[in-house]
C-alpha positions as CSV (number, residue, x, y, z in Angstrom):
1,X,0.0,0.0,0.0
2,X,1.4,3.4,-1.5
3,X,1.6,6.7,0.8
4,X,-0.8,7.8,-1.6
5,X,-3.5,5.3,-1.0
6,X,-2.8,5.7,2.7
7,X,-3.8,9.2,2.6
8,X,-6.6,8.8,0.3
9,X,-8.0,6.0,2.9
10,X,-7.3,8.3,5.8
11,X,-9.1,11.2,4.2
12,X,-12.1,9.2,3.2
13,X,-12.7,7.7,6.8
14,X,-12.0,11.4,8.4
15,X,-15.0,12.8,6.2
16,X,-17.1,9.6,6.7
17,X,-16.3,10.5,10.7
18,X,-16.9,14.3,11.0
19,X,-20.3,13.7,8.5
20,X,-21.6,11.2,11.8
21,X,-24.8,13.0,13.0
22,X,-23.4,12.4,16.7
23,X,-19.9,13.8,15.4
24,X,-21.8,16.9,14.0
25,X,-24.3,17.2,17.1
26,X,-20.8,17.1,19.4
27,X,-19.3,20.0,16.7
28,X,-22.0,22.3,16.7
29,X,-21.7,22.5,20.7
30,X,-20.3,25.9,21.5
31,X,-18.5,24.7,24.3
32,X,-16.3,22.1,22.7
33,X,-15.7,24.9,20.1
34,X,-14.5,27.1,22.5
35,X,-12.3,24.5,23.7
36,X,-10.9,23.5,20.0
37,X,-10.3,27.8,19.9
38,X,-9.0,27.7,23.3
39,X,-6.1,24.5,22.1
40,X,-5.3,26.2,19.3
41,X,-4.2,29.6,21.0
42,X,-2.6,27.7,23.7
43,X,-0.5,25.9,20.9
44,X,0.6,29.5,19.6
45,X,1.0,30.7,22.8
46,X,3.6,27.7,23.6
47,X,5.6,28.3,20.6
48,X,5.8,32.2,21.0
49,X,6.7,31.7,24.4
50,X,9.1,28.8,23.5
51,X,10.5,31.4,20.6
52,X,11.1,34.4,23.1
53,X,12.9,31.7,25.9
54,X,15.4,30.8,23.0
55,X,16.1,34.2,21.9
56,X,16.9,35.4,25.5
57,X,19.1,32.4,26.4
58,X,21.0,32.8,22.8
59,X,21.1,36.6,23.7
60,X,22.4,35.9,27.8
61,X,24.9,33.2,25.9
62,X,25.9,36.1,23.2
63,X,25.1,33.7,20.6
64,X,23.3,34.8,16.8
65,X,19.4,34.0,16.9
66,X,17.9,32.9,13.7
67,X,16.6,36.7,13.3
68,X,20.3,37.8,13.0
69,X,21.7,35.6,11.5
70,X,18.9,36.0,8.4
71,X,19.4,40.0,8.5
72,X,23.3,39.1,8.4
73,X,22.6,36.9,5.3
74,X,20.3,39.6,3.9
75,X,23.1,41.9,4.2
76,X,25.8,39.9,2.7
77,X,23.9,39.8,-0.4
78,X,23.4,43.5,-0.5
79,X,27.1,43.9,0.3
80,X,28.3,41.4,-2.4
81,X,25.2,42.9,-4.5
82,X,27.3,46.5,-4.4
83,X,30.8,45.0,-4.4
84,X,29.9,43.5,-8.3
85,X,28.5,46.9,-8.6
86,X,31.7,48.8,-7.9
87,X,33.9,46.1,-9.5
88,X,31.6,47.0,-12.9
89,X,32.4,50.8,-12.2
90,X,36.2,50.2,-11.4
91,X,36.2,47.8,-15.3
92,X,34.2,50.8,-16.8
93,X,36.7,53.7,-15.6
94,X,39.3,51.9,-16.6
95,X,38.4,51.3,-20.1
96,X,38.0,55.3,-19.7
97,X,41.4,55.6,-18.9
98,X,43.0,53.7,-21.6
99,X,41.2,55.7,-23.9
100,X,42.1,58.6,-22.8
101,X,45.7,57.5,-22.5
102,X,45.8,56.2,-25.8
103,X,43.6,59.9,-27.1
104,X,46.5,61.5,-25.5
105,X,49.6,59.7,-26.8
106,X,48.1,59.9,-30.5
107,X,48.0,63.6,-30.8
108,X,51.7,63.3,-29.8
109,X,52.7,61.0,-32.6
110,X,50.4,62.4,-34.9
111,X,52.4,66.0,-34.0
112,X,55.9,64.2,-34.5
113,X,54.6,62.5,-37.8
114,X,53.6,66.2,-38.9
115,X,57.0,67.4,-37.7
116,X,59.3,65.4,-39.1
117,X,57.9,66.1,-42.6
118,X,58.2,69.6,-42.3
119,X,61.6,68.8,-40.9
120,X,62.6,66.9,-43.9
121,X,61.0,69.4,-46.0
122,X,63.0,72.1,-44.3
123,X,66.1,70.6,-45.0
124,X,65.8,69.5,-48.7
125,X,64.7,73.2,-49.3
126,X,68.0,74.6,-47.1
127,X,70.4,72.7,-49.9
128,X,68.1,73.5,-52.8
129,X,68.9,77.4,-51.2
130,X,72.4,76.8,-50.7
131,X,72.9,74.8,-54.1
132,X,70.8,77.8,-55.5
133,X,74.3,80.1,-54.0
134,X,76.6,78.2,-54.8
135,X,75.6,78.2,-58.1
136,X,75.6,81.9,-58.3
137,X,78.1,83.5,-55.5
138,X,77.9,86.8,-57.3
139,X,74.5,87.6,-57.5
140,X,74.1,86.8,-53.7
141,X,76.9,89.4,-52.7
142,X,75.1,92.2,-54.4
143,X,71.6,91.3,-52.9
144,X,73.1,91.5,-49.2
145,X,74.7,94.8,-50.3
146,X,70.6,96.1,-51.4
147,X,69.1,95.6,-48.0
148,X,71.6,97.2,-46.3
149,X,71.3,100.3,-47.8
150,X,67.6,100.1,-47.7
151,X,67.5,99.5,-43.4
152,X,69.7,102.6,-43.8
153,X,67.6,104.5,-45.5
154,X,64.8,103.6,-42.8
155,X,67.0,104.6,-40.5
């Protein structure tokens, strides 16, 4: 016989027993229902008044009730709750950072690319200059002679 066909045949005889007429006469009785009220508060009252016994002996024995000891968990979770919170924000600015690292270091580069082509610019036109005297010493001594006269005559 299965736990289900035990319970099945329990249920069926506790109907077929509170459906007696003498079962339902004894019911309806108001002072056996006061007594069934009057159990069933004493059972809470037992248990609350067990409950409240524990908790002071845990408390006199400085040990964690059940209460605590669920508000501790409760506040684990919010703690590791904001700790994956902050770890996402400390992920986040650093991402931040390395971009702004890397923002910063390419202007830089990009400035020394720009540079050195005006550099190398600079140089082949100072030998194209000088190439341009040599070529021609002296035209060049005359033409230093000009402007001096003329910052005299500003003068």
């Amino acid at each position: 016989m299965g736990i289900k066909n035990f319970k099945k045949a329990a249920y069926m005889g506790a109907s077929r027993f509170a459906m007696n007429p003498s079962v339902l006469r004894i019911l309806s009785n108001p002072k056996v229902q006061k007594a069934f009220l009057t159990m069933l508060n004493a059972n809470s009252e037992f248990h609350d008044w067990l409950g409240e016994q524990m908790t002071n002996q845990a408390k006199n024995l400085s040990l964690a009730t059940h209460d605590e000891i669920v508000a501790l968990q409760r506040e684990l979770r919010h703690q590791g709750a904001e700790l994956e919170i902050m770890e996402d924000r400390i992920v986040e600015l650093h991402a931040k950072i390395a971009a702004l690292e890397k923002e910063k270091a390419a202007p830089k580069k990009a400035a020394a690319k720009k540079a050195a082509p005006k550099k190398a610019a600079a140089k082949k036109a100072a030998p194209k200059k000088a190439a341009a005297k040599k070529a021609a010493p002296k035209k060049a001594a005359p033409k230093k002679a000009a402007p001096k006269k003329a910052a005299t005559k500003k003068k």
